[in-house]
Structures are given as structure tokens and as C-alpha cells.
C-alpha positions in Angstrom: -151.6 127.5 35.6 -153.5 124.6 36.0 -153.5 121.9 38.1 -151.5 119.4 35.7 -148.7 121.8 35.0 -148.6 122.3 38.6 -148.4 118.9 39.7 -145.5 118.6 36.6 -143.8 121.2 38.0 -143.7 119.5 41.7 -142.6 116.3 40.3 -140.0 118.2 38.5 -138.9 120.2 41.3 -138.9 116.6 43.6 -136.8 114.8 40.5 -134.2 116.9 40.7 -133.5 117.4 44.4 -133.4 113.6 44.3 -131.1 113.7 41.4 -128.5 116.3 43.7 -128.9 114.9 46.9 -127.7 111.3 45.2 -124.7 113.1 42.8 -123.9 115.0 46.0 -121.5 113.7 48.4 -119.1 114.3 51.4 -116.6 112.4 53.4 -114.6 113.7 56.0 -111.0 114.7 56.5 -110.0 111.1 57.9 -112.0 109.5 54.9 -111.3 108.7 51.1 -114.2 107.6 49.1 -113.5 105.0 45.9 -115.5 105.6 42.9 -116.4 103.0 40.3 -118.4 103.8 37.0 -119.9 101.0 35.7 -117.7 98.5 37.5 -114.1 99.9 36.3 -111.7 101.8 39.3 -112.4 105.7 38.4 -109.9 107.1 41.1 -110.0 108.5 44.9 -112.2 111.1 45.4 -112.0 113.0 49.2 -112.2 115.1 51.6 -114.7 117.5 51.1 -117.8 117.6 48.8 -117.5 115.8 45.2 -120.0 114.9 42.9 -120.8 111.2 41.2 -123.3 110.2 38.5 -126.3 108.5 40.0 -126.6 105.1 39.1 -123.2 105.1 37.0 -120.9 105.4 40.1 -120.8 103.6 43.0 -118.5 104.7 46.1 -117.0 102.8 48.7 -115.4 104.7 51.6 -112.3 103.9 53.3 -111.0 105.0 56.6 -107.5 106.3 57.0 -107.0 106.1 61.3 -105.1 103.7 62.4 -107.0 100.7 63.7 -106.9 98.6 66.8 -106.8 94.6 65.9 -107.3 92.6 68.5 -105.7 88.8 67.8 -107.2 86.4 69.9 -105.5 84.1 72.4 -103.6 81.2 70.7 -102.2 78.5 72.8 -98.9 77.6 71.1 -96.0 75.6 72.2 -92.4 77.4 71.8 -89.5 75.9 70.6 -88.5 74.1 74.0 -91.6 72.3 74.2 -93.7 74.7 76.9 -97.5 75.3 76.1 -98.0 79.1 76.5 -101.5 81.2 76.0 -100.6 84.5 74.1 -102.7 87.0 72.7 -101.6 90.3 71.1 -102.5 93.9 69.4 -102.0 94.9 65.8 -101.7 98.2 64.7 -102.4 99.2 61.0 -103.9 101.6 58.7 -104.8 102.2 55.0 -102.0 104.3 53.1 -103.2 103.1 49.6 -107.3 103.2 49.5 -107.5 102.0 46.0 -105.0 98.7 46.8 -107.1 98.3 50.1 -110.3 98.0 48.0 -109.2 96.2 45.0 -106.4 93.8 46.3 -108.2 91.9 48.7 -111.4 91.7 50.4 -112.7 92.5 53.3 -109.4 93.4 54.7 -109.5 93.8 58.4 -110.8 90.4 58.7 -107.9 89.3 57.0 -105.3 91.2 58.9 -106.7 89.3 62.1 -106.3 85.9 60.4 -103.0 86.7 59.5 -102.1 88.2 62.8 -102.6 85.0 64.5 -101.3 83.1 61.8 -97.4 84.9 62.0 -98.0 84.9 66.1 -98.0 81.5 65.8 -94.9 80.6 63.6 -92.8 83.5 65.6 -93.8 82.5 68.9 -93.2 78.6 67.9 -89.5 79.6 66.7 -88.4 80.9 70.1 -87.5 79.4 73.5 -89.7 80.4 77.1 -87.0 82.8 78.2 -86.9 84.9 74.9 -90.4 85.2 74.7 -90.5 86.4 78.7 -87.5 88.9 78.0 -87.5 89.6 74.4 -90.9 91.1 73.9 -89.5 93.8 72.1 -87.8 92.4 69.2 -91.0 89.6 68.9 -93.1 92.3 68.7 -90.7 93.9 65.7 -90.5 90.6 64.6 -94.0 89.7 64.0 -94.3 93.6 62.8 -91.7 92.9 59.9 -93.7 89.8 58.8 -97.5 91.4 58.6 -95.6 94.6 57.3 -94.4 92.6 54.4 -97.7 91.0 53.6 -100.1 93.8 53.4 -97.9 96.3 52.0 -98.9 95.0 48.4 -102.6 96.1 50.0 -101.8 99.6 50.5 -101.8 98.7 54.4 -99.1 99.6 56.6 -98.7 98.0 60.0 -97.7 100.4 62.6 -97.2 98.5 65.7 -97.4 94.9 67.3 -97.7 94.4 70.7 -97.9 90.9 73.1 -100.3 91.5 75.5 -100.2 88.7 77.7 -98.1 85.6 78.2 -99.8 82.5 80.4 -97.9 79.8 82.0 -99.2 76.6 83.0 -99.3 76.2 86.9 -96.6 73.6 86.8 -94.2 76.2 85.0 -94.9 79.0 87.5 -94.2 77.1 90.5 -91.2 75.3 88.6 -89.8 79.3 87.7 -90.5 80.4 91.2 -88.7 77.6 92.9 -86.1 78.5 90.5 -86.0 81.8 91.4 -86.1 81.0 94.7 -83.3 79.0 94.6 -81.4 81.3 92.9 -82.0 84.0 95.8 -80.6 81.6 98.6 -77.4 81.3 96.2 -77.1 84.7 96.4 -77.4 85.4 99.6 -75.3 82.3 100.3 -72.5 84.3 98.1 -72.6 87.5 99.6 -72.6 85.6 103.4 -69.7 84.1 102.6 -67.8 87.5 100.4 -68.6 89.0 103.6 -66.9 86.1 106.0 -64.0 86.3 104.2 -63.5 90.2 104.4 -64.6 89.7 108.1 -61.5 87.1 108.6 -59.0 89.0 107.0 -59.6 92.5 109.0 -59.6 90.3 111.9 -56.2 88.5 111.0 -55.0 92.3 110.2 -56.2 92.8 114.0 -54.5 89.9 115.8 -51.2 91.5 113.9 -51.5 94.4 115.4 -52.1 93.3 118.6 -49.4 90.9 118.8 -47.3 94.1 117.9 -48.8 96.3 120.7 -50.0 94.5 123.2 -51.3 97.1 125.3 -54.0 97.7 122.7 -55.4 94.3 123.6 -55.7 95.5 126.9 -57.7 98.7 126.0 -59.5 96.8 124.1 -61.2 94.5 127.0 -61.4 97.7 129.2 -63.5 99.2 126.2 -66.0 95.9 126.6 -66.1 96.0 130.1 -67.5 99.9 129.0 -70.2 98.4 127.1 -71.1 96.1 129.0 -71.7 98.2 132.0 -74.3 100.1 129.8 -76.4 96.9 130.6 -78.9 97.2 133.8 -77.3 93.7 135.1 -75.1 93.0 138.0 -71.9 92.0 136.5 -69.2 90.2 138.3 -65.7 90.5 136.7 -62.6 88.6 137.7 -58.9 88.6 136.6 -56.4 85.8 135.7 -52.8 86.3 134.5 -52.0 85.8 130.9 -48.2 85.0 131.1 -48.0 85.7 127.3 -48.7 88.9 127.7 -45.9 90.0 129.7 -46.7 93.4 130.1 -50.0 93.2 131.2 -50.2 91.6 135.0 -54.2 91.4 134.4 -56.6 91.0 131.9 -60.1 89.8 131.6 -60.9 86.5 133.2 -65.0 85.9 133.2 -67.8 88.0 132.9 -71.0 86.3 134.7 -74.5 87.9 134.8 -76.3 87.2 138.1 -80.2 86.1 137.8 -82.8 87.7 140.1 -82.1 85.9 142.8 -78.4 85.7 142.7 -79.1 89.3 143.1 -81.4 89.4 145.9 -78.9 86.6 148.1 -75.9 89.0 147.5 -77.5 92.0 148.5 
């Protein structure tokens, strides 16, 4: 063999591993590869090994995950006039590879575009306290609206989700005054509920007294009992109570001595 069939053979040999390394592909099991031959849609090819035609087919490859969209902060104004910074999360992945490809271009740069362009109309049609307590049906809200748009794409939007909601300094203090407020009116209620219960046991009481009027008597002698628990010198005196006509005595004044009341009667 000579050397010019040799060096044929080598060039051979080289042509076709380049030629099978180029028609020889592989994407994964989360990938889908779209193949075009000579510019026309050919189909979906994936997962696994497949082979093209070098420099007929071309391949793009499309991931199937679901993928994290990140919609920058917007400072809107909602529907009763209050300038609010919110930013959210959209959720979406590619159920359709050959409508991702050949319905529009470049399409997660267009789902974040259109994720702030729906968080802005939604979050401009409700009022502050909806958007504070109604995350939840926003965030199915602005869903619904994305959803609607990409499906023609072969794009499905999984999930929306508000991430943060800023108030201007004025509002906060203005809420927590308010909820201040509304505290004290509560407390103010449930001081009073409890008064009134208060008054009527005690009316209930001074009934039952008036009834048995020894009771109020054993009553004063079970103060006196407390009382004495005290470390204090107590003086107690008695005074007549003609109402209560069968009780000669009762409670007149209870006086707690200072130190040196103390020290003079001793």
C-alpha cells in the first residue's frame, strides 16, 4: 500500500466519523429536539439517540421542566388610588414543543413581558384590601389570563404567585393607627360586656341579701378573714345598722395603722 492510498484511506476513515458524529444525536428524557430540513417543520424527535442529515436538518431543542419566571417589580396604583410595589412568580412549561418554536419567538422573554403586563391590569382592577387578603384568587386570576395567552404556544402556565406587596410609609402608619384603633374598640367592648355581666350578678346579689340578711353578715365576717391574712395592725369598730334588724352589729371602719401608729400603741 502506498503512501497515497494510505493517506485516502485516513481521510476516508476521518470523513465519515465526522459524517456520524454530526447525523448522531441525543437529548435527554426532559428534552425534545425540533427538526427542520431545509427550512420546513419535519416533526419532534426525543428522548434518546436519533439520527438527522448533516447540513439538510437543523435541530432546535426545547426543555419540558417547568420554569421559574421572575416578573419584576411594577409600581402600580389599585383601583382606590394607593401606589403599591408588587412583584411576582410565574410558573410555566412547554407542553407543545413544535407551537413553542414556530408560534412565537423567543418565548420566555415573552412570557416575562406579558407577566408584567396582566400584573398590571389585574392589580389596577382591585382595591388595597383585596389585594392584602385576596392573594389567592389574584394569583388564579392573573393565572387564568397568561393561561389563555400562551396556550395557542403550546405553553401551559402552572402557577402565579405575588411575592411581595410594598406600602408607602404614609399607608403603613395610616393601617397601623387603624388597627390600632380598632384594638382599643375592642377592648373598650369587651370592658364594658364585662361591666354589664358584673352589675347584673351583683344586682342578683343585693336580692339575695335583702332576702337573708344574715348572709350579709357572713359575708363582712368573711372580709374581716381576708383581711387578717395581711401582716398590718388592723383596728375594726362596729356601728348599728337599724335596717338590718337582725343583726345588732356589723362592720363600721377598717383603718390600717402606719409604723408609727404602731410603735405609739404598743
Amino acid at each position: 500500500m502506498d503512501i497515497f492510498t494510505l493517506i485516502l484511506l485516513i481521510f476516508v476513515v476521518l470523513l465519515v466519523v465526522a459524517f456520524l458524529s454530526a447525523s448522531i444525536k441525543i437529548v435527554k428524557e426532559y428534552e425534545r429536539a425540533v427538526i427542520f430540513r431545509l427550512g420546513r417543520l419535519k416533526g419532534v424527535k426525543g428522548p434518546g439517540i436519533f439520527f438527522i442529515i448533516p447540513f439538510v436538518d437543523s435541530l432546535v431543542k426545547v426543555d419540558l421542566r417547568v420554569v421559574t419566571v421572575d416578573v419584576p417589580r411594577q409600581e402600580i396604583i389599585t383601583r382606590d388610588n394607593v401606589t403599591v410595589n408588587v412583584d411576582a412568580v410565574v410558573y410555566y412549561r412547554v407542553v407543545d414543543p413544535e407551537k413553542a418554536i414556530t408560534k412565537v419567538a423567543n418565548y420566555p422573554y415573552t412570557i416575562t413581558l406579558l407577566g408584567q403586563t396582566v400584573l398590571r391590569d389585574v392589580i389596577g382592577q382591585v382595591e388595597l384590601d383585596d389585594l392584602l387578603s385576596k392573594r389567592d384568587e389574584i394569583n388564579k386570576r392573573i393565572q387564568a389570563i397568561i393561561d389563555e395567552t400562551t396556550m395557542p404556544w403550546g405553553i401551559k402556565v402552572v402557577g402565579v404567585t405575588l411575592k411581595s406587596v410594598e406600602l408607602p410609609e404614609g399607608m403603613k402608619r395610616a393601617m397601623a393607627k387603624q388597627a390600632e384603633a380598632e384594638r382599643w374598640r375592642r377592648a373598650r367592648i369587651i370592658e364594658a360586656e364585662g361591666e354589664k355581666q358584673a352589675s347584673k350578678i351583683l344586682a342578683e346579689a343585693a336580692e339575695e341579701y335583702e332576702k337573708h340578711t344574715v348572709a350579709i353578715r357572713l359575708r363582712e365576717l368573711q372580709t374581716l378573714t381576708e383581711i387578717a391574712k395581711e401582716r398590718a395592725l388592723i383596728v375594726v369598730t362596729e356601728t348599728s345598722r337599724p335596717q338590718l334588724s337582725a343583726l345588732p352589729t356589723s362592720l363600721g371602719v377598717v383603718k390600717y395603722l402606719s409604723k408609727e401608729e404602731k410603735e405609739s400603741s404598743s
